[in-house]
C-alpha positions as CSV (number, residue, x, y, z in Angstrom):
1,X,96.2,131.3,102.8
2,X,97.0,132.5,105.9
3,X,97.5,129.7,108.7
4,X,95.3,131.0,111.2
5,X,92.1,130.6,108.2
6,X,93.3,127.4,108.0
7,X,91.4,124.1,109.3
8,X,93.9,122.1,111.9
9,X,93.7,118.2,111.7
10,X,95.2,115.6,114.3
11,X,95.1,112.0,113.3
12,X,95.2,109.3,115.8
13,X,95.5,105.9,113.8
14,X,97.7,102.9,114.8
15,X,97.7,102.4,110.7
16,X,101.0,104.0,109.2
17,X,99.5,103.9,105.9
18,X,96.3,105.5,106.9
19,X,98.3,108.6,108.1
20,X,100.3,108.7,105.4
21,X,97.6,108.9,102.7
22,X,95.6,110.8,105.2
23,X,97.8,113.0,105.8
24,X,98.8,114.3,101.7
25,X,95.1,113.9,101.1
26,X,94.1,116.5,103.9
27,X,97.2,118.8,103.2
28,X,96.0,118.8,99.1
29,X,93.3,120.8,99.8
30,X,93.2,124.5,100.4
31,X,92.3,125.3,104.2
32,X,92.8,122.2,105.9
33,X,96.4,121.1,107.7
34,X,97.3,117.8,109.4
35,X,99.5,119.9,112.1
36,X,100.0,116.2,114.2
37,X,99.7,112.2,113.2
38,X,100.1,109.8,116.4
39,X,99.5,106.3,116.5
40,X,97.6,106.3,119.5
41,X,97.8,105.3,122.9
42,X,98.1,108.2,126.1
43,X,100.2,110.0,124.0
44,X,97.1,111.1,121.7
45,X,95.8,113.1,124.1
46,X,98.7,114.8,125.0
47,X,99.3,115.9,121.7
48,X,95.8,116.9,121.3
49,X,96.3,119.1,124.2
50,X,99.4,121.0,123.0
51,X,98.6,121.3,119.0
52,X,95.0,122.2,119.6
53,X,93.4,121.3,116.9
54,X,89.6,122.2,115.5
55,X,89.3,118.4,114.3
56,X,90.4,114.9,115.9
57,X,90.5,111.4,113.2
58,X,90.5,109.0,115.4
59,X,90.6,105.4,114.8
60,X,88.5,104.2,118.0
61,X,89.4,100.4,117.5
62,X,93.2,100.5,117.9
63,X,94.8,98.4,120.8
64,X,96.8,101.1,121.9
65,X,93.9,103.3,122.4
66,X,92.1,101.4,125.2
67,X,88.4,102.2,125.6
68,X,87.9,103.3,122.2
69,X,85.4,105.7,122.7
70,X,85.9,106.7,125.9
71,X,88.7,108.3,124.5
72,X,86.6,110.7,122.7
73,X,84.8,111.8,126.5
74,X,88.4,112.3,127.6
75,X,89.5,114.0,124.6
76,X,86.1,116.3,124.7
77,X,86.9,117.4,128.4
78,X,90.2,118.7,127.7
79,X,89.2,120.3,124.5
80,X,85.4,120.8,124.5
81,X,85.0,122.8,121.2
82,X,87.3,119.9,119.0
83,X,85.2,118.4,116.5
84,X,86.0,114.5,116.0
């Protein structure tokens, strides 16, 4: 499959083990690629801005990741059309 028909994911979970199974389980099906996995904090949104992805997981709870949610209003403003 081309990569431009395929689905890009960025993960943002403090949880290495999350991301890891995350990460084989999204890449084993056809269309979808993780193209980033971050354990949170500023730096999420960072690499949400350069990778660009159609689809944010985002663990909203980490302690690195201050204001939870609020973090999806920032992410949303930089990247309007990104489906979390």
């Amino acid at each position: 499959m081309p990569k431009e028909d395929l689905i890009s994911v960025l993960l943002v979970d403090d949880n290495v083990t999350f991301i890891r199974i995350a990460t084989r389980l999204l890449n084993s099906h056809d269309g979808i690629a993780v193209v980033g996995a971050i354990r949170g904090g500023e730096d999420a949104l960072a690499q949400a801005q350069d990778l660009q992805p159609e689809v944010v997981i985002v663990d909203t709870s980490m302690p690195s990741l201050p204001g939870g949610l609020g973090f999806i209003g920032r992410l949303r403003s930089v990247l309007p059309d990104v489906w979390v």
